[in-house]
MIPA-403588 format. One record per residue (C-alpha): residue number from 1; y, x, z; residue in three letters. Coordinates in steps of 0.5 Angstrom, whole numbers, m for minus. Layout:
MIPA-403588
- i	v	u	w	aa
- NUM	Y	X	Z	Ala
...
This chain:
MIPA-403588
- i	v	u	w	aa
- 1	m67	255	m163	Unk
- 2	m72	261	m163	Unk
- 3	m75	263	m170	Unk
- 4	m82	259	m168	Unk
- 5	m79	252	m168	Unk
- 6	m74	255	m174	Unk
- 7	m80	255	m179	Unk
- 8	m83	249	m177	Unk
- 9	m78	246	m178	Unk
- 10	m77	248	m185	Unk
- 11	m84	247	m186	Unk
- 12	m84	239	m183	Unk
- 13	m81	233	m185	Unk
- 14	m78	229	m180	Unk
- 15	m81	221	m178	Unk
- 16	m82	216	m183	Unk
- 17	m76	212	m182	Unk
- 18	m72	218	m182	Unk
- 19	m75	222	m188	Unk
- 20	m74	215	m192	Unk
- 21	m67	215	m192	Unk
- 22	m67	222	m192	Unk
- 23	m72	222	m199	Unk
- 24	m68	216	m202	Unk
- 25	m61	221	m202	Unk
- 26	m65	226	m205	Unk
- 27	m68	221	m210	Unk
- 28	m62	219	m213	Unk
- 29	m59	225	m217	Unk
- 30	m67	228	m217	Unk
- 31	m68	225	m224	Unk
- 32	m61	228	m227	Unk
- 33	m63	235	m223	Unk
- 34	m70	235	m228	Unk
- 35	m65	234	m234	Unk
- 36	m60	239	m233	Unk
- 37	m65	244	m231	Unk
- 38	m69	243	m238	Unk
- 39	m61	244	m242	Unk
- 40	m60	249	m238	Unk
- 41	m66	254	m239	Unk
- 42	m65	252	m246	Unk
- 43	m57	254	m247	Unk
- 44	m60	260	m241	Unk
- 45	m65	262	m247	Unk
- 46	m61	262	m253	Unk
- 47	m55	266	m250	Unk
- 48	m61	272	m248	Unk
- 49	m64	271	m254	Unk
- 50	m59	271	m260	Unk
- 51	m52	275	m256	Unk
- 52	m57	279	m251	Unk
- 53	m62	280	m255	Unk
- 54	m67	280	m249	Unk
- 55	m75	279	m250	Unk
- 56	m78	273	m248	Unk
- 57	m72	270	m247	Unk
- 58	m73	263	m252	Unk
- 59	m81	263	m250	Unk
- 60	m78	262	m242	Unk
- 61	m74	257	m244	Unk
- 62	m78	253	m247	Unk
- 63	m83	254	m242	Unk
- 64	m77	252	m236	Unk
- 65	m76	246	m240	Unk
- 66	m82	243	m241	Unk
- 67	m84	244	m234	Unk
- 68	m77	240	m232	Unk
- 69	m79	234	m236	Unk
- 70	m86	234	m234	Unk
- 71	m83	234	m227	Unk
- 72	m79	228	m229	Unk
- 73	m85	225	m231	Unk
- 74	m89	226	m225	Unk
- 75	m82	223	m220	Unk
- 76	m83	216	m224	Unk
- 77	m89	216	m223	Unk
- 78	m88	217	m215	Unk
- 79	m89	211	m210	Unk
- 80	m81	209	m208	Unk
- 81	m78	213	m202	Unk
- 82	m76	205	m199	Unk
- 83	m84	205	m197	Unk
- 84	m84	208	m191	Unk
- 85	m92	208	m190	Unk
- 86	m93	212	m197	Unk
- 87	m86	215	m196	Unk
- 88	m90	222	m194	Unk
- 89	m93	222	m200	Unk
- 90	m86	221	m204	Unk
- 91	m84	228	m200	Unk
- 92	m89	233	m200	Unk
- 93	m89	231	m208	Unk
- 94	m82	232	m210	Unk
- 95	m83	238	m205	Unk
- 96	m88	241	m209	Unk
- 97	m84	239	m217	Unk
- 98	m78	243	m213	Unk
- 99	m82	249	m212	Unk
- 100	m84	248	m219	Unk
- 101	m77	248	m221	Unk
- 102	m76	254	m216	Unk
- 103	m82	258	m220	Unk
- 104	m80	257	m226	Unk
- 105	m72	260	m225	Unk
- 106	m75	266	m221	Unk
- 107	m80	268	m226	Unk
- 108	m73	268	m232	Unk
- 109	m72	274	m227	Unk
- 110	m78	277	m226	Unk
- 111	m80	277	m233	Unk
- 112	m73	278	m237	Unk
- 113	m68	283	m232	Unk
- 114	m68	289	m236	Unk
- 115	m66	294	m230	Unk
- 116	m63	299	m234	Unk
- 117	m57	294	m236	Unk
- 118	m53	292	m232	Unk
- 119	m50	286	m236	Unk
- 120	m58	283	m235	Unk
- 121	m58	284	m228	Unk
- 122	m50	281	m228	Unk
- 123	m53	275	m232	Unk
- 124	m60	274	m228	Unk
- 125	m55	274	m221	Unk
- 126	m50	269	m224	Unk
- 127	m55	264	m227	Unk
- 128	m59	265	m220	Unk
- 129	m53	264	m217	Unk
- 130	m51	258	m221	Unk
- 131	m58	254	m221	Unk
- 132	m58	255	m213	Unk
- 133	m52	252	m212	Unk
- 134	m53	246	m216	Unk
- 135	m59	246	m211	Unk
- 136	m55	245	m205	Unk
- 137	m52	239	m208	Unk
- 138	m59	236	m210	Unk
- 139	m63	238	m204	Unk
- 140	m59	238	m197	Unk
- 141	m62	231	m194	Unk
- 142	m67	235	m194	Unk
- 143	m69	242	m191	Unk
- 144	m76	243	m192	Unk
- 145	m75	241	m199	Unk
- 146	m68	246	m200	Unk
- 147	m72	252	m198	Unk
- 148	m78	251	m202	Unk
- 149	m73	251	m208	Unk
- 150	m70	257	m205	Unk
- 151	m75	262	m203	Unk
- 152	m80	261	m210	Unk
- 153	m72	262	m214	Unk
- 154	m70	267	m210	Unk
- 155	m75	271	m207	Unk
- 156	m78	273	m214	Unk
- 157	m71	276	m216	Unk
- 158	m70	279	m209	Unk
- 159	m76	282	m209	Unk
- 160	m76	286	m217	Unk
- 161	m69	289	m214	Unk
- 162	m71	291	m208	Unk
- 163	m77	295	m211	Unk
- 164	m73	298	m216	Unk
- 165	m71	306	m215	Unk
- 166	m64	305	m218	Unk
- 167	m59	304	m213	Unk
- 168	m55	299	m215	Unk
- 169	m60	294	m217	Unk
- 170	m63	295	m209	Unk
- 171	m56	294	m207	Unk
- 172	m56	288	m212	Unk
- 173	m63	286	m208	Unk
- 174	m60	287	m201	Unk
- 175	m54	282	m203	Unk
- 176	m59	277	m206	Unk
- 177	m63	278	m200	Unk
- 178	m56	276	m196	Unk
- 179	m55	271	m201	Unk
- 180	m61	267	m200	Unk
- 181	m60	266	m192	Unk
- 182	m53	264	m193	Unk
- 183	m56	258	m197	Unk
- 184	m62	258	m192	Unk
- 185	m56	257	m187	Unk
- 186	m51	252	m191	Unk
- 187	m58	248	m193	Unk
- 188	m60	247	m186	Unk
- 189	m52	245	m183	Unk
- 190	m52	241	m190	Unk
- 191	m59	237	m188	Unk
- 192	m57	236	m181	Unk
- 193	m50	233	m183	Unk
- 194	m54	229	m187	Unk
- 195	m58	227	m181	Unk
- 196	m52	225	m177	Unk
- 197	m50	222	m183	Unk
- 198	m57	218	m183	Unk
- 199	m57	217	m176	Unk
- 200	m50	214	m176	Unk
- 201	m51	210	m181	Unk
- 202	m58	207	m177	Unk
- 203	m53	206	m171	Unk
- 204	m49	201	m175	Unk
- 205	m54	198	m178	Unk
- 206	m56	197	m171	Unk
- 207	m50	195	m169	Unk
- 208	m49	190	m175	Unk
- 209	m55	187	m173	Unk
- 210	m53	187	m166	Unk
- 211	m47	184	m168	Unk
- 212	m49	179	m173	Unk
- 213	m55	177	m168	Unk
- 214	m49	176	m162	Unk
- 215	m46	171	m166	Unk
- 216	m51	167	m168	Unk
- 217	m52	167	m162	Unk
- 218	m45	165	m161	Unk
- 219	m45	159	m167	Unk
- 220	m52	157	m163	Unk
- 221	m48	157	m157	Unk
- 222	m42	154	m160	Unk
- 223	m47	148	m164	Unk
- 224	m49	147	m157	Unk
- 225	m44	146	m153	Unk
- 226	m40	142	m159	Unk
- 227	m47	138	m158	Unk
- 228	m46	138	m151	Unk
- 229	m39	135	m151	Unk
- 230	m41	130	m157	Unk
- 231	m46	127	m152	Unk
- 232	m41	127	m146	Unk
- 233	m36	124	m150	Unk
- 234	m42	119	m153	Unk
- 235	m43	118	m145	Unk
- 236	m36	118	m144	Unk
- 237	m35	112	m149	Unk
- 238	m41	108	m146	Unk
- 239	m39	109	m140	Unk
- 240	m33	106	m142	Unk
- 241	m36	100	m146	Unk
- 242	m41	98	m140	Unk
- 243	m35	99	m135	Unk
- 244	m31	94	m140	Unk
- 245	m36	89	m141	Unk
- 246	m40	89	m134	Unk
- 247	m32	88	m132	Unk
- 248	m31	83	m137	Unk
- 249	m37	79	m134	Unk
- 250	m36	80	m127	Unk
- 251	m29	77	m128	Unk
- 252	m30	71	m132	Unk
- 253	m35	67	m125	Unk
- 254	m29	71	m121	Unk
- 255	m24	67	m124	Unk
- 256	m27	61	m124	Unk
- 257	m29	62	m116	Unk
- 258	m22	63	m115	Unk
- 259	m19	58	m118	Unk
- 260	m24	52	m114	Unk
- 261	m23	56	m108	Unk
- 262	m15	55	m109	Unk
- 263	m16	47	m111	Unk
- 264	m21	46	m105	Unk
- 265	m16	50	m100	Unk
- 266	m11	44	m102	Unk
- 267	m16	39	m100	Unk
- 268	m17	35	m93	Unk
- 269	m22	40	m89	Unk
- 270	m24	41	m82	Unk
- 271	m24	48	m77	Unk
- 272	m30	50	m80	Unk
- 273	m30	48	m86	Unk
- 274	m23	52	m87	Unk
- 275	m26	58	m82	Unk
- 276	m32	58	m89	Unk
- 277	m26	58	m94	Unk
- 278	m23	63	m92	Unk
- 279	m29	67	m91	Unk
- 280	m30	66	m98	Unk
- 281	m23	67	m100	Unk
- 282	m23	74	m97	Unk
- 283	m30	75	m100	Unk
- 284	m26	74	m107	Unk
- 285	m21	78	m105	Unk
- 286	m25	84	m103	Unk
- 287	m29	83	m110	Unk
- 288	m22	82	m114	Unk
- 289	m19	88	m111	Unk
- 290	m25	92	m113	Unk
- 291	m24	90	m120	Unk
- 292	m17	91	m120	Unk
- 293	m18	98	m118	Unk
- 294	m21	97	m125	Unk
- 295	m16	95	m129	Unk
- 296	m11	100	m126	Unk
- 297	m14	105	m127	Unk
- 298	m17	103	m134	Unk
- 299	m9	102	m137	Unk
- 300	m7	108	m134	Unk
- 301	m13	112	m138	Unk
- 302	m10	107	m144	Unk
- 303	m3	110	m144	Unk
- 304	0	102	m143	Unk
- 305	3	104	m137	Unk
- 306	11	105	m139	Unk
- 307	14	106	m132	Unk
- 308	21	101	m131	Unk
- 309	27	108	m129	Unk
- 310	31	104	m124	Unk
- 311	35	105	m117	Unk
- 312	32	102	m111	Unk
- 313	31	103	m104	Unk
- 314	25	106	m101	Unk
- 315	25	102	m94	Unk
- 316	24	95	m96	Unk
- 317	18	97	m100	Unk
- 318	16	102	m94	Unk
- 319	17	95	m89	Unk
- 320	12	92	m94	Unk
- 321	7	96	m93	Unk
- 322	7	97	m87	Unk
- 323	6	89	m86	Unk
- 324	0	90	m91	Unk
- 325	m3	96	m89	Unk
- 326	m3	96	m80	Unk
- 327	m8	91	m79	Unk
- 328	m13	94	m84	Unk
- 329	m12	101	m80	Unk
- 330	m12	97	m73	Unk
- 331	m19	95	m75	Unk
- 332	m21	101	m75	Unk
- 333	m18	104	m69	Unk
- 334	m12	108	m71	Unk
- 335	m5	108	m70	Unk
- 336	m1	107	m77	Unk
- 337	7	109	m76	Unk
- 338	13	110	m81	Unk
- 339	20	113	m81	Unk
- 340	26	109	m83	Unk
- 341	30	112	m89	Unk
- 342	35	111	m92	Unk
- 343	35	114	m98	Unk
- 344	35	110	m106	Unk
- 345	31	112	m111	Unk
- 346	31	112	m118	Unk
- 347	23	110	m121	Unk
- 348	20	104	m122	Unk
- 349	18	100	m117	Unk
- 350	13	98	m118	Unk
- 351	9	104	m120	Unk
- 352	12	108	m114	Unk
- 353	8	102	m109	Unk
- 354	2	103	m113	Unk
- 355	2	110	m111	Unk
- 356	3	109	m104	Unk
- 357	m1	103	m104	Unk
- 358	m7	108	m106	Unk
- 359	m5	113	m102	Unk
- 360	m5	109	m95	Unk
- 361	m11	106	m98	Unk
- 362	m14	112	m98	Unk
- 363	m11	116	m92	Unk
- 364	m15	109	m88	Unk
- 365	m21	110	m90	Unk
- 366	m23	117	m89	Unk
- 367	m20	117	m82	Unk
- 368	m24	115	m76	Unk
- 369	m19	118	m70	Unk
- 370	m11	118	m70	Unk
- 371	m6	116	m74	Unk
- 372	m3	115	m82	Unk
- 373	4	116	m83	Unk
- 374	8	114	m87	Unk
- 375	15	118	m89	Unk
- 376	21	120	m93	Unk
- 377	25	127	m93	Unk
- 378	30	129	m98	Unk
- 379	31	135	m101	Unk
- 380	37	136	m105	Unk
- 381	36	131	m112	Unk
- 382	29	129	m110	Unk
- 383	25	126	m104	Unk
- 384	19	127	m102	Unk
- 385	15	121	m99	Unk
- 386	10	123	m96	Unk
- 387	2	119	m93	Unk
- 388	0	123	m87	Unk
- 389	m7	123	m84	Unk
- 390	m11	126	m79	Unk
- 391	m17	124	m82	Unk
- 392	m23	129	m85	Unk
- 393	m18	133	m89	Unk
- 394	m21	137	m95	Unk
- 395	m22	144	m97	Unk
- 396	m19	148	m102	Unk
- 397	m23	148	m107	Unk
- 398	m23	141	m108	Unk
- 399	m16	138	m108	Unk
- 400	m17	138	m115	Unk
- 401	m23	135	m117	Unk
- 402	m21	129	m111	Unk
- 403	m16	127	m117	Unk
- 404	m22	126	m122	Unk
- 405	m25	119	m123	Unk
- 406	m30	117	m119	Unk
- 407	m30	123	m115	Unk
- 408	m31	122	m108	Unk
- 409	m32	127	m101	Unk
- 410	m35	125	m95	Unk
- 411	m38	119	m99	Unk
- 412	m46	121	m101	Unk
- 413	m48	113	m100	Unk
- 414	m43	112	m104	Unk
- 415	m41	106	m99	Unk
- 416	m37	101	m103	Unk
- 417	m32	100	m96	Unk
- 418	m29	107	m98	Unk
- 419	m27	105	m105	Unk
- 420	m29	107	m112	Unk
- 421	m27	114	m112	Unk
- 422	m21	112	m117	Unk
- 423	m16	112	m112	Unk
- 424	m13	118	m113	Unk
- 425	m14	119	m120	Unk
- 426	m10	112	m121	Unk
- 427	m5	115	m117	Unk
- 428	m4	121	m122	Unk
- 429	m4	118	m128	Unk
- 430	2	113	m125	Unk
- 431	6	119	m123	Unk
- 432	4	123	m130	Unk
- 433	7	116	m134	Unk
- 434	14	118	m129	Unk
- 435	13	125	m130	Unk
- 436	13	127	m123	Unk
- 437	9	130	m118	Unk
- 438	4	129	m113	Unk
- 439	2	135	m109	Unk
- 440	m3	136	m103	Unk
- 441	m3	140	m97	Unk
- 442	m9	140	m92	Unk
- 443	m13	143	m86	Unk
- 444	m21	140	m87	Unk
- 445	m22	137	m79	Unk
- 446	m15	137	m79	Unk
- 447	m13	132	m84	Unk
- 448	m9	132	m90	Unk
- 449	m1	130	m93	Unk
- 450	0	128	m100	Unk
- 451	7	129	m103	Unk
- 452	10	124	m108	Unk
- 453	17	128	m111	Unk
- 454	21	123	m113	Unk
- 455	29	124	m116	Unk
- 456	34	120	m112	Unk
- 457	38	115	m115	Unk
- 458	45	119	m117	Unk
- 459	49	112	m118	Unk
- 460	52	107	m114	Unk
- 461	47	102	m111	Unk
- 462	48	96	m107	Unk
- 463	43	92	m104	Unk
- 464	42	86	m106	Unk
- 465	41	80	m102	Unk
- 466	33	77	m102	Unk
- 467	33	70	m104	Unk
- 468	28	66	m102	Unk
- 469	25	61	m106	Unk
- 470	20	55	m104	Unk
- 471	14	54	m109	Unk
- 472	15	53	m117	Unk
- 473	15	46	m118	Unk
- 474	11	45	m125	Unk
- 475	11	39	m125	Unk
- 476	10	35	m133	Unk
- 477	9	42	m135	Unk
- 478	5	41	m141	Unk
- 479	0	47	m142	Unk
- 480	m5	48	m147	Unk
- 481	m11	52	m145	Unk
- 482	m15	56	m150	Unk
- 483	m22	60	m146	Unk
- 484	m30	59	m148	Unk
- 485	m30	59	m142	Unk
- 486	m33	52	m139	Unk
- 487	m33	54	m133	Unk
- 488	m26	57	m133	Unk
- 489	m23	51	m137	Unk
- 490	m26	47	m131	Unk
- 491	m22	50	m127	Unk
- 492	m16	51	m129	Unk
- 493	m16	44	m131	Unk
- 494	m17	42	m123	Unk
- 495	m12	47	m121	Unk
- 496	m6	46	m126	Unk
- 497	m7	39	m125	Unk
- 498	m6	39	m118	Unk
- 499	0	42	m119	Unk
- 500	2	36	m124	Unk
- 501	1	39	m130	Unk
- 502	m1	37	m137	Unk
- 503	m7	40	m138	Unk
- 504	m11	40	m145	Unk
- 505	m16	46	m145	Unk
- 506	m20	47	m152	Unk
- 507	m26	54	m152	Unk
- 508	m22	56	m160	Unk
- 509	m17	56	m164	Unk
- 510	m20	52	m169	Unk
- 511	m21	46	m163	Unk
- 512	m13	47	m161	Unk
- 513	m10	47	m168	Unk
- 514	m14	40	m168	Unk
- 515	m11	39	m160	Unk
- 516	m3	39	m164	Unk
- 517	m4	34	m167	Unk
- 518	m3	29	m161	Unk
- 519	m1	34	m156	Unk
- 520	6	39	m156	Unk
- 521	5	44	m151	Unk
- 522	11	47	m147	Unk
- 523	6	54	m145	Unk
- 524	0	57	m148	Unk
- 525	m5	60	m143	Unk
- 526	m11	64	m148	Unk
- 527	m16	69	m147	Unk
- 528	m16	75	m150	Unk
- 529	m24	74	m151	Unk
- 530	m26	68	m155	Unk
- 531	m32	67	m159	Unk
- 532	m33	69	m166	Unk
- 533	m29	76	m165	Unk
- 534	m24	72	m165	Unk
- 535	m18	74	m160	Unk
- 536	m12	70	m156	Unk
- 537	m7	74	m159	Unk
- 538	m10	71	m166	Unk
- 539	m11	63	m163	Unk
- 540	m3	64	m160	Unk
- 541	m1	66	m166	Unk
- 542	m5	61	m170	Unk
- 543	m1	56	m165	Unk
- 544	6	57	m166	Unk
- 545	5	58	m174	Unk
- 546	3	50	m174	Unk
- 547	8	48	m169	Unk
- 548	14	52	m173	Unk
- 549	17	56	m167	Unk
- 550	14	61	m162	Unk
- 551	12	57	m156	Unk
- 552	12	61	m149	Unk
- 553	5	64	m148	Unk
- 554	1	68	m144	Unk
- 555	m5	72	m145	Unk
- 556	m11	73	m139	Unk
- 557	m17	78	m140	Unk
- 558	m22	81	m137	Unk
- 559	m23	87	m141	Unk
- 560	m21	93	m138	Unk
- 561	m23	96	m145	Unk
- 562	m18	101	m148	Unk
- 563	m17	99	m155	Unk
- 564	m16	92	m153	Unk
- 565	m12	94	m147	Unk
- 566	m6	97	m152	Unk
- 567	m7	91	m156	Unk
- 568	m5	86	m151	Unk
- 569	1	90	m149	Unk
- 570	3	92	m155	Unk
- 571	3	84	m156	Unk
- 572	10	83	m152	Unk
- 573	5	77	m148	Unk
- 574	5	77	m141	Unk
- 575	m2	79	m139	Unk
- 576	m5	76	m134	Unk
- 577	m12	80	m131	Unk
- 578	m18	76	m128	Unk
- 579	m18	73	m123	Unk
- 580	m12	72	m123	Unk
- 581	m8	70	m116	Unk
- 582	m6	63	m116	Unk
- 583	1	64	m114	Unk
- 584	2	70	m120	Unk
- 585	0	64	m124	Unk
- 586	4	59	m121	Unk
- 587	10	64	m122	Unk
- 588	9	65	m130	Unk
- 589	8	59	m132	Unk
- 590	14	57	m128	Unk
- 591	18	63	m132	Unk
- 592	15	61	m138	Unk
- 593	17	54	m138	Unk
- 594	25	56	m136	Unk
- 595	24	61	m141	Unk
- 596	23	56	m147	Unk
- 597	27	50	m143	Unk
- 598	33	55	m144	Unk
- 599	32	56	m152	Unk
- 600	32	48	m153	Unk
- 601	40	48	m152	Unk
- 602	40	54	m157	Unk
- 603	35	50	m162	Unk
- 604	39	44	m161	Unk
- 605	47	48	m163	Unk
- 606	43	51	m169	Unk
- 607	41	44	m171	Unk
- 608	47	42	m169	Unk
């Protein structure tokens, strides 16, 4: 830095934003400067006058003082170095009392060094000294400001010791001279340390601004997002209540059709009638199907699936499907196969045949050319049963997204021949409830392979032989049906009274209280729905508190509800799902009614 732009610089403030908090440093110890200043001329004063006896002395002092407390006046009448529109009024002024101040201390030499004494001229280069140094401390945040104070308290003493013929009083001049660039060097790395230290402080204030900034934003993001999630789970909930009730809906008519339809399949009818009722039949079924995939997937998202461990043999269930499933993969022109196995599992049936029913299902609909495959490979204590298929196959990034609900590829007309999309999320909930795996393996244009691991069954096992059964004979079954269905009662009624039962059918638990009176049933059918908030758990409930004895019951629902799913299960009642299949019917009633003829002997010894 040339000498040039050393005296600018000495000379001109820095910008406004800068000089505020340089003049606002500057401002906090000014007032304590101006009073100390004014003790200290008053105790300089009075040693010079009275140990000393220097001339002038006490009239100076009086004169410093004053001017102190003038210049502390003037300070309070300032505008605040904080206004950074008036900030360089604030500095030019306190540049002005600084040189002031400075005046005064460099006339104390000028006016009272006593050249021929050397303890006058010891004693003016030790207050000297002294009133700088305390000037270091004041004025540092700002240079211009610390040079003004300087140069009109130092110069005049050098000046007098310099013009001086005593050659001491020259070489004291020289060493003032030296001393006022020293403090001219120390103020101006203290100024600029106290820049870096303004500009520091800047940078923070920048980053706290910016932190504080970032993490509004963040909360705004957080607020959002947490909005976002509460509308999809809203959404979610409603999507869940308006699946329930349109589920709900659909059934009750379904049920109903299915139960004529069963009647009128009894009932002497000609080819084409027969040719028109099994076209209905498979219409019913087909709707039924669809919302069976319904129910499946709403109990496995309700948590009521409690997987049954025990060993069975793969291979009969893998014959039934295949007598399930061939003719549906004919009729699209593909080869459908599966490989003996001999091996024994140790799951729940029931479970395990969902999964693979799906997996069959889903390998059916998304293969136009080749074949499905069904198969079992052991691998030391587990066994993978696999679906293969030559269909679209699917890509990599999607084998997780397939097992979503009502996530489907190769379906944007959402063609209601391949399914819901609720399949494959049916299948991993069910294999989660028996904590096994479902893996997928796939080549897109080639096809696809699932994988079910399943633990092999280390306990003994035999096959047991299958008995076969003739129809369930219901014959005097007494039944009390509770449903506000009219419709379905009617129904129910023609049905159950084609299988020789009894039949009284009530819409309440309040009309089936009154029914007991003449009527003491051997089974109790209710729906879960009544009118009135009022429940078939509760009419079920109600019924066997005025019989005095549990009499065998079931539950039949529409609901796909979560919340009225768990609390059916949790019930213990057998719960049946609209439309419910005759022959499902048939045989819990036939259950049933063998469990309560087995509790009369039971009754009867107790009584006994």
């Amino acid at each position: 830095m040339n000498l040039r732009m050393l005296l600018a610089r000495a000379w001109r403030f820095d910008s406004p934003r800068v000089l505020s908090a340089q003049m606002e440093l500057l401002d906090r110890n000014l007032p304590y400067a101006f009073v100390i200043s004014a003790v200290a001329a008053l105790l300089t004063g009075l040693i010079c006058s009275r140990a000393l006896h220097l001339p002038g002395a006490w009239n100076w002092a009086m004169a410093t003082c004053g001017m102190s407390l003038l210049c502390l006046s003037v300070r309070q009448a300032l505008p605040r170095p904080t206004d950074r529109g008036k900030v360089l009024i604030y500095a030019h002024m306190v540049r002005l009392l600084a040189g002031l101040s400075g005046v005064c201390w460099g006339a104390f030499g000028v006016l009272l060094l006593d050249q021929p004494n050397p303890m006058s001229i010891a004693i003016v280069l030790c207050v000297t000294a002294g009133i700088n140094s305390g000037g270091l401390a004041v004025f540092a945040p700002s240079w211009p400001v610390a040079v003004t104070y300087w140069v009109t308290n130092i110069v005049p003493v050098m000046a007098v010791l310099l013009r001086s013929r005593d050659e001491l009083s020259v070489m004291m001049g020289l060493a003032v001279m030296l001393y006022l660039i020293a403090m001219t060097v120390f103020s101006y790395f203290a100024s600029r340390g106290a820049l870096r230290a303004i500009e520091l402080g800047f940078e923070n204030e920048g980053l706290v601004l910016r932190l504080r900034d970032q993490t509004q934003r963040a909360l705004d993001a957080r607020q959002v997002a947490e909005q976002a999630l509460a509308e999809a789970e809203d959404a979610n909930r409603a999507k869940t209540v308006f699946l329930a009730s349109a589920s709900h809906d659909l059934r009750q008519p379904l049920h109903a059709m299915g139960l004529f339809l069963n009647a009128l399949a009894r009932a002497e009818l000609n080819g084409r009638q027969h040719q028109l009722l099994e076209q209905a039949q498979a219409s019913a079924q087909a709707t039924g199907e669809m919302l069976n995939t319904l129910m499946d997937f709403s109990k496995v998202d309700a948590g009521v699936v409690k997987p049954q461990m025990q060993p069975f043999a793969l291979q009969p269930m893998l014959r039934k499907l295949e007598r399930e499933m061939a003719p549906l993969a004919e009729e699209k022109g593909l080869a459908f196969r599966m490989r003996d196995t001999s091996v024994i599992l140790h799951a729940d049936p029931a479970l395990v045949e969902m999964i693979l029913r799906n997996l069959v299902l889903n390998a059916i609909r998304y293969t136009e050319h080749g074949a499905v495959l069904m198969a079992c490979r052991r691998r030391g204590a587990r066994a993978l049963v696999e679906v293969w298929d030559t269909g679209i196959g699917i890509p990599g990034d999607h084998h997780a997204e397939i097992f979503r609900e009502f996530h489907q590829l190769g379906n944007p007309e959402r063609d209601r021949r391949k399914g819901l999309g609720l399949g494959l999320a049916i299948v991993e909930g069910l294999a989660r409830a028996m904590s096994v795996d479902v893996s997928l393996k796939s080549v897109p244009g080639r096809g696809s392979v699932f994988r079910l691991a399943l633990p092999v069954s280390q306990s003994p096992w035999h096959e047991a032989d299958v008995l076969q059964h003739d129809e369930p004979d219901l014959s005097g079954l007494r039944v009390l049906l509770i449903d506000d269905d009219e419709t379905v009662r009617a129904a129910m009624c023609d049905l159950l009274a084609g299988w020789g039962c009894w039949c009284e059918a009530v819409a309440s638990d309040d009309e089936a209280l009154r029914v007991l009176n003449r009527f003491d049933p051997d089974v109790v059918l209710a729906d879960y729905r009544l009118r009135s908030h009022r429940t078939g758990l509760q009419a079920v409930e109600a019924v066997r508190k005025r019989l005095g004895h549990d009499v065998p019951a079931a539950i039949i629902t529409g609901d796909t509800a979560v919340e009225r799913l768990r609390e059916a299960h949790d019930s213990g009642l057998p719960l049946l799902h609209k439309p419910v299949p005759a022959d499902r019917l048939q045989s819990t009633l036939f259950s049933l009614w063998r469990e309560a003829v087995n509790r009369q002997p039971l009754s009867a010894s107790a009584a006994g």
